[in-house]
C-alpha positions as CSV (number, residue, x, y, z in Angstrom):
1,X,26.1,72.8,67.9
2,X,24.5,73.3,64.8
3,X,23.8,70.6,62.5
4,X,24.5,71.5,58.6
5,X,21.7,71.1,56.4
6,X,21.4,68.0,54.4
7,X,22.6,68.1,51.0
8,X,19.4,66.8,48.7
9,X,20.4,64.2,45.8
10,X,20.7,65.5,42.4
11,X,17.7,64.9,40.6
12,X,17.6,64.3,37.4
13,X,17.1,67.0,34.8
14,X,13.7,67.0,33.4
15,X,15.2,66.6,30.1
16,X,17.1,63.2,30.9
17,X,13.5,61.6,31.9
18,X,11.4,61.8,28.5
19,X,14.5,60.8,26.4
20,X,14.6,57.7,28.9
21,X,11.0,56.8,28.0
22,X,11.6,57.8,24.3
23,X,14.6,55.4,23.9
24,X,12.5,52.6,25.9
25,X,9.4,53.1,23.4
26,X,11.8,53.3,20.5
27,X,13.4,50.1,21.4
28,X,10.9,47.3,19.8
29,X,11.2,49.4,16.3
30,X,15.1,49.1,16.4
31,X,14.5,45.3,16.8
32,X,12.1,44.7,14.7
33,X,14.6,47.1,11.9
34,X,17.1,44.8,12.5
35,X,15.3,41.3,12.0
36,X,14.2,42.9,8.7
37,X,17.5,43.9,8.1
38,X,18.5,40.2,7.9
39,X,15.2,38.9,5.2
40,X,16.4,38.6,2.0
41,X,14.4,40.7,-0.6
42,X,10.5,39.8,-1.6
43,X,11.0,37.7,-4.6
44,X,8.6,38.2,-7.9
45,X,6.1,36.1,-9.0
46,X,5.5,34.5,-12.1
47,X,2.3,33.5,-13.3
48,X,1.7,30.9,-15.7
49,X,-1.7,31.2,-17.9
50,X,-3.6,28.5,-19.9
51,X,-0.8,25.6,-18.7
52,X,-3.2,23.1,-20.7
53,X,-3.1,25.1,-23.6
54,X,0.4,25.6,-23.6
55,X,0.6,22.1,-23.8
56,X,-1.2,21.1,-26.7
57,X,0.8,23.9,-28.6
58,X,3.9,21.7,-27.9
59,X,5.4,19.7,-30.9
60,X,3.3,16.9,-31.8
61,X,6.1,14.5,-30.5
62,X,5.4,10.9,-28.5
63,X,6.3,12.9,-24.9
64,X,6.8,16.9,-25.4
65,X,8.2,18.6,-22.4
66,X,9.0,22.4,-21.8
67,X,10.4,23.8,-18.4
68,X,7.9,26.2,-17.0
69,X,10.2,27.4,-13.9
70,X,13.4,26.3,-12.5
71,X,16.0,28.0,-9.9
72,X,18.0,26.4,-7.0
73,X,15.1,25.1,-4.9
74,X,12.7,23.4,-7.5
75,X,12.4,22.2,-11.3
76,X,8.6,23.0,-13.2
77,X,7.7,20.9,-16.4
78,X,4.7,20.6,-18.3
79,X,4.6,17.6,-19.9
80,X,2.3,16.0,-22.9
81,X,2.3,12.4,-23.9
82,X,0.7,11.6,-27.2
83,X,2.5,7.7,-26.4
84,X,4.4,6.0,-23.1
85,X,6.8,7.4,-20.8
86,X,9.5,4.6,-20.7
87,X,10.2,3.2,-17.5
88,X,13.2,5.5,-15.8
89,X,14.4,6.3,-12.4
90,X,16.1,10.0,-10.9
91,X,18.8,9.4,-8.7
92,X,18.3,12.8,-7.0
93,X,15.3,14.5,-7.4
94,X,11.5,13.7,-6.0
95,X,9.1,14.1,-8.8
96,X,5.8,15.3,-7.9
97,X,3.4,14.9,-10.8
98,X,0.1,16.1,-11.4
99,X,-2.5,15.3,-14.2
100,X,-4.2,18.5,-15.8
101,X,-5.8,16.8,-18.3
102,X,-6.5,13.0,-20.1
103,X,-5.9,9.8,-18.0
104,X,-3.3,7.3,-18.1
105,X,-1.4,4.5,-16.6
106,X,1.3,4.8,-13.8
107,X,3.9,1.9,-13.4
108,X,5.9,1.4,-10.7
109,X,7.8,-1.8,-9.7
110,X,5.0,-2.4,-7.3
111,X,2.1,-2.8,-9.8
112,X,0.2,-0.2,-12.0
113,X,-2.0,2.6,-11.0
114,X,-4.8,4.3,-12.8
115,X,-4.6,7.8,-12.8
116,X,-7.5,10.5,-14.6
117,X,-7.4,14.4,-14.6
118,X,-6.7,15.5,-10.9
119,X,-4.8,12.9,-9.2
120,X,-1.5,13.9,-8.2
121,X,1.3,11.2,-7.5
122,X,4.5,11.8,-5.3
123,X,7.8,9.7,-6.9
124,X,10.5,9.5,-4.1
125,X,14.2,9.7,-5.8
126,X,15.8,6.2,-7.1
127,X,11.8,5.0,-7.7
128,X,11.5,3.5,-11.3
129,X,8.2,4.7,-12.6
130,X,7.0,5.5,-16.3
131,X,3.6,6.0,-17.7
132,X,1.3,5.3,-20.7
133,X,-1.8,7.4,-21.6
134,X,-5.0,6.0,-21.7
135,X,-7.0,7.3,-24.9
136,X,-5.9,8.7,-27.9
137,X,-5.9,12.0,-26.2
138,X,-2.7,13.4,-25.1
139,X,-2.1,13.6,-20.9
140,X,-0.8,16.4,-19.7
141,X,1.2,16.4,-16.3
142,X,2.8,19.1,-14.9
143,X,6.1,18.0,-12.8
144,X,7.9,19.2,-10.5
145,X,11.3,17.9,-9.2
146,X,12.9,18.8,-5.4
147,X,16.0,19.4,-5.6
148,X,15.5,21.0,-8.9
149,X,16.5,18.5,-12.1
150,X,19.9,18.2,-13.2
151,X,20.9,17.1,-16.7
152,X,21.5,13.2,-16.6
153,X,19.4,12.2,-13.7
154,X,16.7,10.9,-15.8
155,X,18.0,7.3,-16.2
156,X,16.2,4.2,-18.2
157,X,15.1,1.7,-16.6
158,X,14.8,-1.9,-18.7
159,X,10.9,-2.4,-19.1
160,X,9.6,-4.4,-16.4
């Protein structure tokens, strides 16, 4: 008796093989399309020249302030004070503040601090603080506030 041939399994169409391959190696760039897909739009920045300058062209007031930047994330001030910053607290905000130029006294309610061109101090919220400058030269002190400043968070304190 005869035995009937064995019926070979289809192979693939050499066609279906490359476009396997090409679908593989296409695969990371889908991913990575999609995880761009999902990042929100490259901001623009926004340069600030001559911040010291800009400051002594500020109104020749006792403490002159002007907002540099501010948007959900962060409040930017420049600040010049020709006389003392009266003792205050923010109920919401961190203040960051950095001396460009002049010197100057920082009080908190633990003692005063000395503070000259460079020094940079770190306010946590609900912290009374204030400051005086130290020479007849203005300081100027560029702050910034996380969360961003709200109107009516800058609250006296009575001098200590």
């Amino acid at each position: 008796m005869a035995v009937p041939p064995r019926l070979a399994a289809p192979r693939p169409s050499s066609h279906a093989r490359p476009l396997a391959f090409a679908t593989l190696r296409l695969a990371p760039l889908a991913l990575l399309a999609a995880a761009c897909s999902s990042v929100p739009p490259e901001g623009r920045a926004r340069l600030e020249l001559e911040v010291p300058a800009q400051a002594i062209a500020l109104p020749s007031e006792a403490v002159a302030r002007v907002t540099l930047h501010g948007d959900q994330y962060a409040t930017v001030m420049l600040i010049k004070a020709s006389g003392p910053i009266a003792f205050h607290r923010h109920f919401h905000s961190e203040e960051i503040v950095y001396l460009l130029a002049g010197s100057g006294t920082l009080h908190l309610a633990q003692g005063d601090r000395e503070m000259r061109a460079g020094d940079l101090v770190v306010v946590p919220p609900n912290t009374p603080h204030g400051f005086t400058p130290g020479s007849d030269e203005p300081a100027v002190l560029l702050s910034t506030f996380v969360p961003p400043f709200q109107d009516g968070d800058r609250v006296p304190e009575p001098a200590r």
